[in-house]
Each structure stands twice: as structure tokens, then as C-alpha cells.
N, CA and C of each residue as an Amber inpcrd file, in Angstrom:
protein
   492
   0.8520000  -1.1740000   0.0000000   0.0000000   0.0000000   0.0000000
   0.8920000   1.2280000   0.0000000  -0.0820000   2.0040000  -1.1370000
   1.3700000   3.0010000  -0.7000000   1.3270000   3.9350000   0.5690000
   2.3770000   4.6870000   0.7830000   2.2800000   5.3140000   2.0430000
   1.2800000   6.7900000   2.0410000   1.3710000   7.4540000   1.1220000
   0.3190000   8.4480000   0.3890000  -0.9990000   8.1730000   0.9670000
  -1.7390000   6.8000000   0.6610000  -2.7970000   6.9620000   1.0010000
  -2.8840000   6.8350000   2.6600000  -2.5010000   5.7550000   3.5600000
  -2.3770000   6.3160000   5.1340000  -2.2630000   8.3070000   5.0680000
  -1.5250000   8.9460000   5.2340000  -0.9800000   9.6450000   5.4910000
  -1.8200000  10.8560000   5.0480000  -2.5220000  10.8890000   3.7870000
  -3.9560000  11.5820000   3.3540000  -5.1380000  11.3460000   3.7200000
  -5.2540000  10.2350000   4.7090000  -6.6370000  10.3330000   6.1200000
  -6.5880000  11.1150000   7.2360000  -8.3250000  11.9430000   6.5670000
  -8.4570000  12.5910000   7.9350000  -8.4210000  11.7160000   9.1460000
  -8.1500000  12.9740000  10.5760000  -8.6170000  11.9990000  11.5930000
  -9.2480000  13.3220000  12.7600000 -10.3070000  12.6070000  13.3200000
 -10.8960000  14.2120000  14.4900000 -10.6910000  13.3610000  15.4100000
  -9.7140000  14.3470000  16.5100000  -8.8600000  13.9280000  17.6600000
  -9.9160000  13.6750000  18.5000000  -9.9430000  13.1440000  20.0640000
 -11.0870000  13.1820000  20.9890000 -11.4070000  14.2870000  21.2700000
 -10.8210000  15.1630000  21.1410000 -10.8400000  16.5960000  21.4240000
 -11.9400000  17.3020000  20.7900000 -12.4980000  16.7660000  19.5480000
 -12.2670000  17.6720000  18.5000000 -11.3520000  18.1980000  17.2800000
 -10.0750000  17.9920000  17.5500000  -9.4660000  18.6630000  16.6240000
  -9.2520000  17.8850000  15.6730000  -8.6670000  18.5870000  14.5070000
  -8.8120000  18.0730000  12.8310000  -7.2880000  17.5960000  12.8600000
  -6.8680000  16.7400000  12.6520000  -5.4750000  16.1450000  11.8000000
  -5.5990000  15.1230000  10.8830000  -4.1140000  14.9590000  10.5890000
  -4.5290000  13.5520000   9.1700000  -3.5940000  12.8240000   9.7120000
  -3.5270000  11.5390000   9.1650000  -2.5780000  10.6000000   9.4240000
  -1.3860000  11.0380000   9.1600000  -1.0650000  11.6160000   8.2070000
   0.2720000  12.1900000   7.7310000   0.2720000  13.2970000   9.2920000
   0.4170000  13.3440000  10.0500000   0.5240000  14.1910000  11.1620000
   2.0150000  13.5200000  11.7890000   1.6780000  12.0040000  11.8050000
   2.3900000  11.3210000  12.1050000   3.7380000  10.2860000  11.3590000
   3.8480000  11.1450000   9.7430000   4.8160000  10.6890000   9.3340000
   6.3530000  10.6600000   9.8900000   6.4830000   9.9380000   9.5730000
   7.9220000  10.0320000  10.2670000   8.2410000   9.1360000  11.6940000
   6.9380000   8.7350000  12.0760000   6.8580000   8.2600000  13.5860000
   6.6910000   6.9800000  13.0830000   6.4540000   5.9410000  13.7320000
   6.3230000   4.3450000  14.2960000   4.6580000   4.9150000  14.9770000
   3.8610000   4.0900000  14.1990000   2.2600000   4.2600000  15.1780000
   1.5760000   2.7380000  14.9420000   1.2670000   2.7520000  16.3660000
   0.1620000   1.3340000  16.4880000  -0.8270000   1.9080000  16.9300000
  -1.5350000   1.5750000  15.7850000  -3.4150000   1.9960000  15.9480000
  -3.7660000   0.7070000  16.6180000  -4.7260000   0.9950000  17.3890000
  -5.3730000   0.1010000  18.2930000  -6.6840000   0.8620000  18.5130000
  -7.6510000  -0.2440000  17.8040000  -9.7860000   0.0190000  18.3250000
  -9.4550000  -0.1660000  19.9790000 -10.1160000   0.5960000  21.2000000
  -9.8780000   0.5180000  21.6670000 -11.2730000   0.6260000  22.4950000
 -11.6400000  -0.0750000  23.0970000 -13.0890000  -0.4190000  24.1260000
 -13.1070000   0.0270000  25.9830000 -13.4590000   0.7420000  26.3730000
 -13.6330000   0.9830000  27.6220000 -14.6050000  -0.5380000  28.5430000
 -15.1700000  -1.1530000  28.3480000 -15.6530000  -1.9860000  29.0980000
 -15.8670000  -3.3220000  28.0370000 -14.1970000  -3.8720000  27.8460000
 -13.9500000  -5.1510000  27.3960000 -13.0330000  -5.8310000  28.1750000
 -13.3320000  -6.9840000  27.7460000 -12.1740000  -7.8140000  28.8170000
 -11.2510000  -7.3620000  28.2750000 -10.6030000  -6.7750000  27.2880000
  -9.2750000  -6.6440000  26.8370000  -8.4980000  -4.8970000  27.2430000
  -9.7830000  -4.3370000  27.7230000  -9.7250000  -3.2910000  28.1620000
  -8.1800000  -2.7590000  29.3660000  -7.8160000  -4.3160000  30.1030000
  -6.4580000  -3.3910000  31.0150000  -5.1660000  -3.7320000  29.7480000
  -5.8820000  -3.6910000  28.7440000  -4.1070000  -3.8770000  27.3370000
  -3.7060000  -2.2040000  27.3230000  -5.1310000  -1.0690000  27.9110000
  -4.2510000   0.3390000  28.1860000  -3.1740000   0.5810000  28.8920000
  -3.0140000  -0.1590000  29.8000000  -1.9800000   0.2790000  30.9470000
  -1.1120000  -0.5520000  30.0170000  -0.5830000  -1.5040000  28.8800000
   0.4130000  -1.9940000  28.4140000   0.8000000  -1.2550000  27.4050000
  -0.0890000  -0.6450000  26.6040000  -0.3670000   0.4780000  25.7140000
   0.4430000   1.9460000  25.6340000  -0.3190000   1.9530000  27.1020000
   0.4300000   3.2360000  27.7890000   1.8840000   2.9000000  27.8980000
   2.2450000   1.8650000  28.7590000   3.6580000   1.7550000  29.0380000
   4.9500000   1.6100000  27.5460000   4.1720000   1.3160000  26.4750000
   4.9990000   0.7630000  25.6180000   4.7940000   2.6660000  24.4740000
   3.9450000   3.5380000  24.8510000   3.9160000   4.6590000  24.6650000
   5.1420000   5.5820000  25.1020000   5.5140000   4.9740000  26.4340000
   6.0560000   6.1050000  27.4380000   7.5910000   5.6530000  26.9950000
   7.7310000   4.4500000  26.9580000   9.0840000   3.4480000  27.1610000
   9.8200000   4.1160000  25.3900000   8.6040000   4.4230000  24.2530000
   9.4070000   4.1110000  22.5740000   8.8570000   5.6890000  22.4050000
   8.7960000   6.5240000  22.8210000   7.9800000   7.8020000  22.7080000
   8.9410000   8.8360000  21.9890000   9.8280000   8.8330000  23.0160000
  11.3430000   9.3830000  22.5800000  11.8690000   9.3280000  21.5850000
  11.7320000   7.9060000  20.9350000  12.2840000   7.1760000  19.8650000
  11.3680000   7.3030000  18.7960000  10.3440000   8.1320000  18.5520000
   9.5390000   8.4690000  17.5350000   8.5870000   7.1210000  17.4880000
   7.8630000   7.1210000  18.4960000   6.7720000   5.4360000  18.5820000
   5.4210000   6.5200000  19.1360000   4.2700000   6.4910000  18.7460000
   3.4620000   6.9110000  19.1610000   2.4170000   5.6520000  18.8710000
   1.3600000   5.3040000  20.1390000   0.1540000   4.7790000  20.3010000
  -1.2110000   5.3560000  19.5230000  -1.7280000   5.0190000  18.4150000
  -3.2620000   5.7580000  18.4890000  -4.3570000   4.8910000  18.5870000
  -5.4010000   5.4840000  19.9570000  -6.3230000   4.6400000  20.0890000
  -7.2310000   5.3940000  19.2650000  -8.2700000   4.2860000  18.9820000
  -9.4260000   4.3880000  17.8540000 -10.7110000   3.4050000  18.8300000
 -11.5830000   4.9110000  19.6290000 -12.5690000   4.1410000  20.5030000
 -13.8890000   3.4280000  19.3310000 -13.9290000   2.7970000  19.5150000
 -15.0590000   1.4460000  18.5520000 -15.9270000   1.3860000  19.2190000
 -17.6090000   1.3590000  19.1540000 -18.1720000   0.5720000  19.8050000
 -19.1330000  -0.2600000  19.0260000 -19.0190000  -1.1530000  18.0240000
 -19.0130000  -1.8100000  17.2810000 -19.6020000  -3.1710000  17.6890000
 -18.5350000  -3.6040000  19.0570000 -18.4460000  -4.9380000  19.3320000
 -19.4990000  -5.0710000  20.7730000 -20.3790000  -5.4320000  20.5810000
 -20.8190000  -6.1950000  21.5010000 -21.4490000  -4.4570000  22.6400000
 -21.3240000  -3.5450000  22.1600000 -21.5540000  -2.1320000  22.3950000
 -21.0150000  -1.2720000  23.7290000 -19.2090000  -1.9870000  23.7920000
 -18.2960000  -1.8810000  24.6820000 -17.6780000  -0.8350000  24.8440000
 -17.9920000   0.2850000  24.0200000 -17.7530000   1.7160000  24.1850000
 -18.7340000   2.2410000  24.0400000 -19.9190000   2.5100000  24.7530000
 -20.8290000   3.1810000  24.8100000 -20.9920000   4.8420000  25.0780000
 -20.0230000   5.1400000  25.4890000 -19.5180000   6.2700000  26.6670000
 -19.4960000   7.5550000  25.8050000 -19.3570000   8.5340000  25.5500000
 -19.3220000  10.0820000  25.1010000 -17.5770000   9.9390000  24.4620000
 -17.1470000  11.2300000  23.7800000 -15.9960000  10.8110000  23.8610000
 -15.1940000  11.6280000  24.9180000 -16.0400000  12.3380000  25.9150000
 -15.2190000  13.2600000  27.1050000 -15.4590000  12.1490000  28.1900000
 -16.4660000  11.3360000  27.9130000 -16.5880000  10.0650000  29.1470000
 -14.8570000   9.1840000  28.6240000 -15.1380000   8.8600000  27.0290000
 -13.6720000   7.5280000  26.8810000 -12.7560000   8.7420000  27.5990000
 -12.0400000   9.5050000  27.1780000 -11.0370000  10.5230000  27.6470000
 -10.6840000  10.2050000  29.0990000 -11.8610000  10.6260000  29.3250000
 -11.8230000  10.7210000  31.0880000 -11.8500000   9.2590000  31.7100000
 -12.3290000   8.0860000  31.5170000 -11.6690000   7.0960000  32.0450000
 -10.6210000   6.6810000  31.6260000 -10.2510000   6.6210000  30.1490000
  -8.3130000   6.4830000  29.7700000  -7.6370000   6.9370000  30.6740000
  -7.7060000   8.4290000  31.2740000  -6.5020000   9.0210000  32.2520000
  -6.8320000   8.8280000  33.2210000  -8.0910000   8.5610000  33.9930000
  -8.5020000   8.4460000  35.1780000  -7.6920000   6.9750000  35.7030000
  -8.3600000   6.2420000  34.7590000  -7.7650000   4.8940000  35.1080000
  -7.1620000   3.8670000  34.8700000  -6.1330000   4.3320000  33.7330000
  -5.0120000   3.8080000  32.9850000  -3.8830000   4.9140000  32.8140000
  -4.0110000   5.9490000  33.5840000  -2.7500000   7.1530000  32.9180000
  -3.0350000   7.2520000  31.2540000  -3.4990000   7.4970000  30.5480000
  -3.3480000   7.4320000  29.2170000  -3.2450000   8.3150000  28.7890000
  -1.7670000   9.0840000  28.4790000  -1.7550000  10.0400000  27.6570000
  -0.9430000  10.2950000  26.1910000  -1.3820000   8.6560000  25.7410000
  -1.0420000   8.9140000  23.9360000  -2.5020000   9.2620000  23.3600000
  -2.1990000   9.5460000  22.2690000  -3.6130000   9.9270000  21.4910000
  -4.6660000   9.3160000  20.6390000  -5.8780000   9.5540000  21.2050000
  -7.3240000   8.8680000  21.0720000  -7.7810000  10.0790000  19.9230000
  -8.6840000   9.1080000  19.0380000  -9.6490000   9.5570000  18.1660000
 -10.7580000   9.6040000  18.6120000 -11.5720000  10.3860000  17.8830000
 -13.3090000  10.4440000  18.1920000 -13.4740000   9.0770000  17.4250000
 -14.3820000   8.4250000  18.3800000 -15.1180000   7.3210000  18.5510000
 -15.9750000   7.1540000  17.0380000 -15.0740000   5.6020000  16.3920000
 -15.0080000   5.5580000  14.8020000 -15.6280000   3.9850000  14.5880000
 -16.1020000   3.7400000  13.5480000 -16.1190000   2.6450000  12.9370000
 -15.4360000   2.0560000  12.5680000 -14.8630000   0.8640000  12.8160000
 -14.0320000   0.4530000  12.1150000 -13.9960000  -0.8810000  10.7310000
 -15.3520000  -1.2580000  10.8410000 -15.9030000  -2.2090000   9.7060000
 -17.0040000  -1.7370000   9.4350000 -17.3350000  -2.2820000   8.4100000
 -19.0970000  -1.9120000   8.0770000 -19.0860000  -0.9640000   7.3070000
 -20.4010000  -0.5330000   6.8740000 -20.4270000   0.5710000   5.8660000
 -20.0970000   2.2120000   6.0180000 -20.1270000   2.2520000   7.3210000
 -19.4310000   3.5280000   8.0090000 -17.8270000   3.6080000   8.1710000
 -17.5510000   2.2320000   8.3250000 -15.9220000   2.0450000   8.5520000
 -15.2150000   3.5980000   8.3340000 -14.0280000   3.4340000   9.3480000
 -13.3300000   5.1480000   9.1160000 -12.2850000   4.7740000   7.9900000
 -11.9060000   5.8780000   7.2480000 -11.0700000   5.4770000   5.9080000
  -9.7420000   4.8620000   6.3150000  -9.4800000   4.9180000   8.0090000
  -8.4630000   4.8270000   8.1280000  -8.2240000   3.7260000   8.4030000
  -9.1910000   2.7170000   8.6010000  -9.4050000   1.5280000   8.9230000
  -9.9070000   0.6320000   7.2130000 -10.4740000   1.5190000   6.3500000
 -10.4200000   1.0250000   4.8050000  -8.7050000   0.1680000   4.3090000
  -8.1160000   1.5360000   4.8780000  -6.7390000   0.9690000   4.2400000
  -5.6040000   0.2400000   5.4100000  -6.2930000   0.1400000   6.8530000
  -5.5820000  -0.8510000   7.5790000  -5.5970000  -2.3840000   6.9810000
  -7.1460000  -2.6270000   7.0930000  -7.5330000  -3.7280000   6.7950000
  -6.9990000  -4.8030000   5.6380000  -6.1360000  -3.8340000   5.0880000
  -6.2480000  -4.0780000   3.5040000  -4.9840000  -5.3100000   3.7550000
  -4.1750000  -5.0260000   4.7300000  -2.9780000  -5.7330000   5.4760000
  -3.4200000  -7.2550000   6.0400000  -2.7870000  -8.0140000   5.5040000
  -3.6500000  -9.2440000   6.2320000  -2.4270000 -10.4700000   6.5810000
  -2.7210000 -10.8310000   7.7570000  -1.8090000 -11.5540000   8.2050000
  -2.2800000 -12.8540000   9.0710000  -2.2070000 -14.1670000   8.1630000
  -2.3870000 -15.5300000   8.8980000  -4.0560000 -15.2450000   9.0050000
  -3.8200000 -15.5000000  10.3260000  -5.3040000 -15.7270000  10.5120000
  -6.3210000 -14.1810000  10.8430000  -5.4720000 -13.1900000  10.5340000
  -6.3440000 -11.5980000  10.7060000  -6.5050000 -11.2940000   9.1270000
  -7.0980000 -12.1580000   8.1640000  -7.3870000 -10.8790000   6.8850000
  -8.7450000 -10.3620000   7.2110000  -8.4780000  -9.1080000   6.2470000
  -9.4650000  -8.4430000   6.2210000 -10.7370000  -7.7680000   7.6520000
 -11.7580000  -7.9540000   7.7680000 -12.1740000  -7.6530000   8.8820000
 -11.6830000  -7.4780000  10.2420000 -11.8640000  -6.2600000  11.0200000
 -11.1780000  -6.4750000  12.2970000 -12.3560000  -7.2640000  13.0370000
 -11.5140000  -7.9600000  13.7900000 -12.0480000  -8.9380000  14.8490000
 -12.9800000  -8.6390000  15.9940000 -12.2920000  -7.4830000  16.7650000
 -12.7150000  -7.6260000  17.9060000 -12.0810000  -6.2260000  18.4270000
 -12.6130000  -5.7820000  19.3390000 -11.4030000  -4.6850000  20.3470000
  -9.7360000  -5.1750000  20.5510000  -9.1530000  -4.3480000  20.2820000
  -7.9730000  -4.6380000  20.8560000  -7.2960000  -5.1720000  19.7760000
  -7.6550000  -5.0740000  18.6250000  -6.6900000  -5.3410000  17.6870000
  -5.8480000  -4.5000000  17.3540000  -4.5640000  -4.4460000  16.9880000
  -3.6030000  -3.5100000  16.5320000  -2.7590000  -3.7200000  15.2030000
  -2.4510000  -2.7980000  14.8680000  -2.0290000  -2.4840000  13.4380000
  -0.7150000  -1.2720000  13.3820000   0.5920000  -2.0490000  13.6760000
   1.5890000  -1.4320000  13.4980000   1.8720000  -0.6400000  11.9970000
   2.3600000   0.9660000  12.0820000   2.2850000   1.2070000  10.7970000
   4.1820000   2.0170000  11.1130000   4.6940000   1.5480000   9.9140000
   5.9530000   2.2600000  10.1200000   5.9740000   3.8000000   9.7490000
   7.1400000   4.3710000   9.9120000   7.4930000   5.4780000   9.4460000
   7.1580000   6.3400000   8.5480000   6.8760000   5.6340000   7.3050000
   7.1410000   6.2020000   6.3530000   5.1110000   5.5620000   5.4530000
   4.5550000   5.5610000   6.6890000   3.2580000   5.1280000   6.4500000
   2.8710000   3.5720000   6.0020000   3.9880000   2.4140000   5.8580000
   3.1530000   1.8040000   5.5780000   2.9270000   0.3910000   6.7430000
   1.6730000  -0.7640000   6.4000000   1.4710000  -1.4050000   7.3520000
   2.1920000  -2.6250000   7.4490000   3.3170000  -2.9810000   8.4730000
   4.2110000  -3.6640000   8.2620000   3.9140000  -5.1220000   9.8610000
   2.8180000  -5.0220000  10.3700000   2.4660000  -5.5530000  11.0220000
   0.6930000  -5.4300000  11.5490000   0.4850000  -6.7760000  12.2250000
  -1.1800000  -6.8410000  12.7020000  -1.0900000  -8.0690000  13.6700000
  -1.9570000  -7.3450000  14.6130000  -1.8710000  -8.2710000  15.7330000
  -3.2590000  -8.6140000  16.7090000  -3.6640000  -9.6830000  16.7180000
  -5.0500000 -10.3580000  17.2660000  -5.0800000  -9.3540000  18.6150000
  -6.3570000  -9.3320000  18.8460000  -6.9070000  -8.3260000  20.3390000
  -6.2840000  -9.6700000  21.4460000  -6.1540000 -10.6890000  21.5180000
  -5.0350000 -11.1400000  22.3290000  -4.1910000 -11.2830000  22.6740000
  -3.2560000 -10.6300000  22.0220000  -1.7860000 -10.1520000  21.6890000
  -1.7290000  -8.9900000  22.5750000  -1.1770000  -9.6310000  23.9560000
  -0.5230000  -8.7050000  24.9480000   0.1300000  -7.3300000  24.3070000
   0.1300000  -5.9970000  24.6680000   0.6720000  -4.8880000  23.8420000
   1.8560000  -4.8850000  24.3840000   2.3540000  -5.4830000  25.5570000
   4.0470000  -5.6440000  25.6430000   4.7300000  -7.4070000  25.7960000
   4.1040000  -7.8450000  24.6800000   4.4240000  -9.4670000  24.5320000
   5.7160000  -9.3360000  23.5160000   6.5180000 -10.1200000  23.3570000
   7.7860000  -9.9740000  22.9360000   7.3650000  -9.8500000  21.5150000
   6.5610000 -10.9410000  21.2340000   6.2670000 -10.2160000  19.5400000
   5.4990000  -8.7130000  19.2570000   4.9660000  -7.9640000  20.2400000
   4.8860000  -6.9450000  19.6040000   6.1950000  -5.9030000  19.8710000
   6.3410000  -5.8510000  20.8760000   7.7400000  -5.6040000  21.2640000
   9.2720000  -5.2830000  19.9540000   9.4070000  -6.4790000  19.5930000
  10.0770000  -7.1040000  18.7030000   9.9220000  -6.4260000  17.6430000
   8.7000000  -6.2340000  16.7220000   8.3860000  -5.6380000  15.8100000
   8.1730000  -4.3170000  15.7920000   7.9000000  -3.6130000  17.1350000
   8.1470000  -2.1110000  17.2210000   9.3810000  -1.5210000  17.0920000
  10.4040000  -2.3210000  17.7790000  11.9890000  -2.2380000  18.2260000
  12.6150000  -2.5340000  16.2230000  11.6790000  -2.9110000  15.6210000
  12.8260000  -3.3580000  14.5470000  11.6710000  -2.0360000  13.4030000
  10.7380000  -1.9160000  13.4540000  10.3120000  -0.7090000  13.0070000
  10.9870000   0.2750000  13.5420000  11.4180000   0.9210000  14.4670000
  12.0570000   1.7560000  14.7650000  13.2340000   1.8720000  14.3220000
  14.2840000   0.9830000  13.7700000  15.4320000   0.8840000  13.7770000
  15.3110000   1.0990000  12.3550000  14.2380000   0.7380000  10.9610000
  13.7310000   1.1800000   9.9060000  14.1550000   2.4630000   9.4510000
């Protein structure tokens, strides 16, 4: 895929504010759908830590709140905000609360998907899936919502994206 198209998606921050993916060229980003009341929900505090630990090193986290699945983000997006920091420290950066399959799907999730690996093509699964994107925009990894966010294979593949 080329890197052009990542990098020419809008994205509206939780905030409100307007950026595009290209905001983040140049960086290491793992997008992660991200659910406030899923079992997979304490992968923030691993999230966070693997934010704080590669941050320096041009690694940024973006969560993408979903409520898609099973209707596990129900919350406002000043409610997701406010429990991320309340009760995970979370201060990498969240999107306004997106689709990520279906006919609404966000564009930015059009051209994640497109990446398919083993047993993740196409459709995202579930909360908590992630989608390593390198530097230079493109998707060079994908990883099941069971995939610990500081398990050696994601680890591994951030550490060697970085070195990219």
C-alpha cells in the first residue's frame, strides 16, 4: 500500500481537533480500536507503558474508541477521555469514537484492513486489535486483540520498526 494513502486520512482527535494521518509521518504508530468496558480493556496500561518506554524514539500509540463490538464503548468521547486518564494514565492519542468495519468504517481503517496476516485478513475482529504502521506510512504488522501490547512479539516488531 502506498504510504500516500495512510498519510492523506483525515482523523478528528477526541478533542475535537482536525489532523490527518500524515501528522504522524515520520513516527512508528500502532493503531489500536480501543473499548472501555472489554475484557481486553487493562491492554491500556500496556499500551500506555509501551507509549512512554518508545515515545522518545519516535513510537506513538493511536487509540481508535469502537463501539461496534458487543456495544463496549458506549460512553461520550469526554466520558472515553476521562476514564483512559482516570484509570489507565493514558496520555497517547485517542480519536473520536469511529467505525471500524461496516459501511461507516473510518477510511483509516479502509486501508488498515487491507494488510492481512495468517489468521487476521481483512475484517477487524474484535477490540484490541492492533495495526503497526511504520514510518514512512506503511502497514508492516497486525496483531489479534489477544496479543498482549508488551508481549515480545509486539515488542520485537516495534523495536525493529524503529530501527527502519
Amino acid at each position: 500500500m502506498p504510504a500516500n494513502n495512510l498519510h492523506e486520512i483525515s482523523l478528528t482527535m477526541n478533542d475535537g481537533a482536525s489532523k490527518s494521518f500524515g501528522d504522524f509521518k515520520g513516527r512508528t504508530v500502532l493503531v489500536v480500536n480501543v473499548a472501555s468496558q472489554c475484557g481486553f480493556t487493562p491492554q491500556y496500561e500496556g499500551l500506555e507503558k509501551l507509549y512512554q518506554k518508545y515515545s522518545d524514539q519516535g513510537f506513538v500509540v493511536l487509540g481508535v474508541p469502537c463501539n461496534q463490538f458487543m456495544g463496549q464503548e458506549p460512553g461520550t468521547d469526554e466520558d472515553i477521555q476521562s476514564f483512559c486518564s482516570s484509570s489507565f494514565g493514558v496520555s497517547f492519542p485517542l480519536t473520536k469514537k469511529a467505525d471500524v468495519r461496516g459501511r461507516n468504517q473510518h477510511p483509516l481503517y479502509s486501508e488498515l484492513t487491507k494488510f492481512k496476516n495468517g489468521i487476521l485478513p481483512g475484517l477487524v475482529k474484535w477490540n484490541f486489535e492492533k495495526f503497526l504502521v511504520n514510518d514512512d506510512g506503511t502497514v508492516v504488522a497486525r496483531f489479534a486483540p489477544t496479543m498482549e501490547p508488551e508481549s515480545e512479539e509486539v515488542v520485537a516488531a516495534i523495536e525493529k520498526a524503529l530501527q527502519s
